[in-house]
N, C-alpha and C positions, 0 to 999 in steps of 0.2 A: 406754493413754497418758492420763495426766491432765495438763488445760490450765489455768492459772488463768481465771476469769472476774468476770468484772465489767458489771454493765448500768447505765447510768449515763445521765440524764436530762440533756440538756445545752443550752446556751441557757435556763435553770431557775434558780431562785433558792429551789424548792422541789421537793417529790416528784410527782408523775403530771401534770408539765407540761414544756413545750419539746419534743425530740425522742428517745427512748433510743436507746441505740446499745449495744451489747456492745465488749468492750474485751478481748481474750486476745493475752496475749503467749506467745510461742514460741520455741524454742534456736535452728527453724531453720526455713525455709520448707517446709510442707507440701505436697501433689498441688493444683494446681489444683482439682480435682473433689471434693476432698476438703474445702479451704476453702470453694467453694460447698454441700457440703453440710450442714458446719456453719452458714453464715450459716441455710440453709433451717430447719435445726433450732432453729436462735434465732428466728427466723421475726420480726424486728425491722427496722428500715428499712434501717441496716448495724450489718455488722458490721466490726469492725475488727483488724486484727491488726499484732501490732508485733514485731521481731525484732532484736535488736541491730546496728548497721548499722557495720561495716568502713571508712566513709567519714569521711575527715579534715573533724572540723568539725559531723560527724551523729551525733546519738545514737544511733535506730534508723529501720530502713527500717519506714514503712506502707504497706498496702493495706486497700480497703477493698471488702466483697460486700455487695449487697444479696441476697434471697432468689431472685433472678433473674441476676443476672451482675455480675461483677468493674464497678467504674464507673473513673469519669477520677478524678474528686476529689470529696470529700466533707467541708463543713463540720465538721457535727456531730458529727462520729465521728472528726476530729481533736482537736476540740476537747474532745471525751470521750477521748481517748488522755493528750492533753496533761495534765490531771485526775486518769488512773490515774497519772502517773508524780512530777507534781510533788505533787500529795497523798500521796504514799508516800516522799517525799526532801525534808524541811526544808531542805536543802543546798541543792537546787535553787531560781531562781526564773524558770528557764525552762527549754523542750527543743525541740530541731528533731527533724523527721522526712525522709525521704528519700522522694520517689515517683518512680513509674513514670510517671505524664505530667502532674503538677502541680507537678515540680520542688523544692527545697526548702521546707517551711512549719515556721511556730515558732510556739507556745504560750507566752504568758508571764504571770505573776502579774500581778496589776494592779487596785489598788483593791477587793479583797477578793473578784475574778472572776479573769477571764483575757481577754488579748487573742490574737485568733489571725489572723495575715497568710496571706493569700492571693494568685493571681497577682491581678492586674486582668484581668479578658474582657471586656473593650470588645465590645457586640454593635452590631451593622450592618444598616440595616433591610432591609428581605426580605419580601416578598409571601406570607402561608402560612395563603391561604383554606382549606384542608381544617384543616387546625388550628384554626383559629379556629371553624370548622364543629364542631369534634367536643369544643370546649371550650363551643357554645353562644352565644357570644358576635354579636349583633348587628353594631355597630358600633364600632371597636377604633379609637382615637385614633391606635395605632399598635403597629408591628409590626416586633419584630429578631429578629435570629440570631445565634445563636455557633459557629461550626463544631464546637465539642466536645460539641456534640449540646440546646443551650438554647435554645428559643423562646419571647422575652419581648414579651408582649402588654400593653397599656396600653391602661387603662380609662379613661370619665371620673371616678369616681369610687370613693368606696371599699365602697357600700353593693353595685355591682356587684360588686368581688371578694367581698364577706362572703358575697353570696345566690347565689355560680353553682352551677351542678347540671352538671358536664358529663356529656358522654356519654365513657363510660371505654372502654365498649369498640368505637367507633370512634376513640378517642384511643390505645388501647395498639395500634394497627395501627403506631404510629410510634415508632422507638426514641432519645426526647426526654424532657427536662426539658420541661415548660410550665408557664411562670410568667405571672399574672396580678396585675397591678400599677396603684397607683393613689396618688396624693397621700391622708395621711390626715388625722384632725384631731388625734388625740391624738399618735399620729407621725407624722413627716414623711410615711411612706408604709407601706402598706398590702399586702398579697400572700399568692398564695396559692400553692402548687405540686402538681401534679401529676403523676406518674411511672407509671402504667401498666403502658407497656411492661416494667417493672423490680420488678412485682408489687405494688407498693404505689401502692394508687389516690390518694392524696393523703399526700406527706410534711409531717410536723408541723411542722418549722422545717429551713430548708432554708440553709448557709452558702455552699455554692457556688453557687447562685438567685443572692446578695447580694454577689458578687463580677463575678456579670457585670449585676446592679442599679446598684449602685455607680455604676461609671464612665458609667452613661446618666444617673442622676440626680444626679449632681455636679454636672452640666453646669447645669440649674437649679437645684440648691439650695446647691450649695454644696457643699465637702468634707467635712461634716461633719454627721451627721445621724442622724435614729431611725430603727427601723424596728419593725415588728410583724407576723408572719407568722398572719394570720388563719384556722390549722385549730384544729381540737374543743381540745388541746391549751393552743395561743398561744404563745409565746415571743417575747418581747422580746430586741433588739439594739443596739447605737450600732453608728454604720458611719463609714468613713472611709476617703480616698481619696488614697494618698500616691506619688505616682509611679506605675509599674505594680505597686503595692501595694494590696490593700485591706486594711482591717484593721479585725476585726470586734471585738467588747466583749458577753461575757454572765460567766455564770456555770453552774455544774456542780452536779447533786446527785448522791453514789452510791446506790442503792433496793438493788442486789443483787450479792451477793460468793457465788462460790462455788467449785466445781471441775468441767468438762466433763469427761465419760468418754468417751474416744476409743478404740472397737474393736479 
């Protein structure tokens, strides 16, 4: 079986920056175990797979694996989907997807990038000293939660997200996002993400991190605002907060086009 592929740097404005994600569209959903095995074989933060979706109003269903297990929702690797489909259809100047537990999301052209809406995850604060323990962190300004598995920590500042060292493998005991955040100077704010549990010790640029960021820092900044996700990497974002909407702003590069050979 031959799959198309595509690895595509996303939140980028150029090549070996922002986040990659692989992008293979499909006639029809494959084995569970089978889609994890490919993402393993991509061995990339996700992977993404897109299939034509039978629902009135959707273009096609996504889901999305990292090299450890199927997730809830995943920026990046929408946002890299959205990129394989409206880059390949001038027609187009947008595309919705279908998910399994993020409900509808839409990619759309926009100022020579894309904007991509996501739910709002309003986090709620939460006591999560062993986290905080295994991220290293001292003294935490403050501390939330999102039940779809995201602990968002706040720093006082941004020199402590840029220098943390955490400890991964008492962090991967926990099957979480942990995101470390902080007021910046050049953007608004500042963060970094962690994911462990899910093989990959620090994700590059993280869009669903920025969707339950979002609605805590609205709160003081305002609706409308930058952001800069500070791994090896970097990628830059606008972020914005429209109802139980977020709605993120970068841009896509494609580095690689090719064909998966499927046994």
């Amino acid at each position: 079986m031959r799959i198309p592929f595509a690895q595509i740097d996303a939140f980028a404005d150029t090549a070996f920056a922002g986040n990659p994600a692989a992008v293979m569209p499909l006639s029809a959903w494959l084995d569970d175990a089978v889609l994890l095995d490919i993402a393993q074989e991509n061995n990339l933060s996700e992977t993404a797979f897109i299939v034509p979706s039978a629902e009135e109003g959707v273009d096609f269903d996504l889901r999305w694996f990292t090299p450890g297990a199927e997730v809830a929702l995943c920026g990046h690797a929408t946002l890299a989907s959205g990129h394989f489909v409206l880059s390949s259809d001038s027609a187009r100047d947008r595309v919705r997807f279908a998910t399994r537990q993020a409900g509808i999301l839409e990619v759309a052209c926009a100022d020579g990038g894309y904007t991509l809406e996501l739910p709002a995850w309003a986090p709620a604060p939460k006591a999560m000293p062993e986290i905080v323990a295994a991220l290293t962190i001292d003294s935490p300004v403050e501390t939330l939660w999102h039940d779809k598995g995201y602990a968002l920590v706040i720093v006082e500042d941004e020199a402590i997200v840029r220098n943390l060292k955490p400890d991964f493998v008492a962090l991967a005991k926990f099957p979480i996002v942990a995101i470390v955040a902080a007021k910046g100077s050049a953007t608004a704010i500042v963060s970094r993400v962690f994911t462990p549990y899910y093989a990959i010790n620090e994700d590059p640029v993280t869009g669903s991190a920025h969707a339950v960021m979002v609605p805590y820092w609205a709160q003081t900044l305002g609706d409308s605002f930058t952001a800069f996700q500070a791994s090896a990497r970097g990628g830059r974002l606008t972020c914005r907060l429209e109802g139980d909407r977020v709605v993120l702003g970068g841009a896509c590069v494609t580095v690689i086009e090719g064909t998966f050979l499927l046994p």
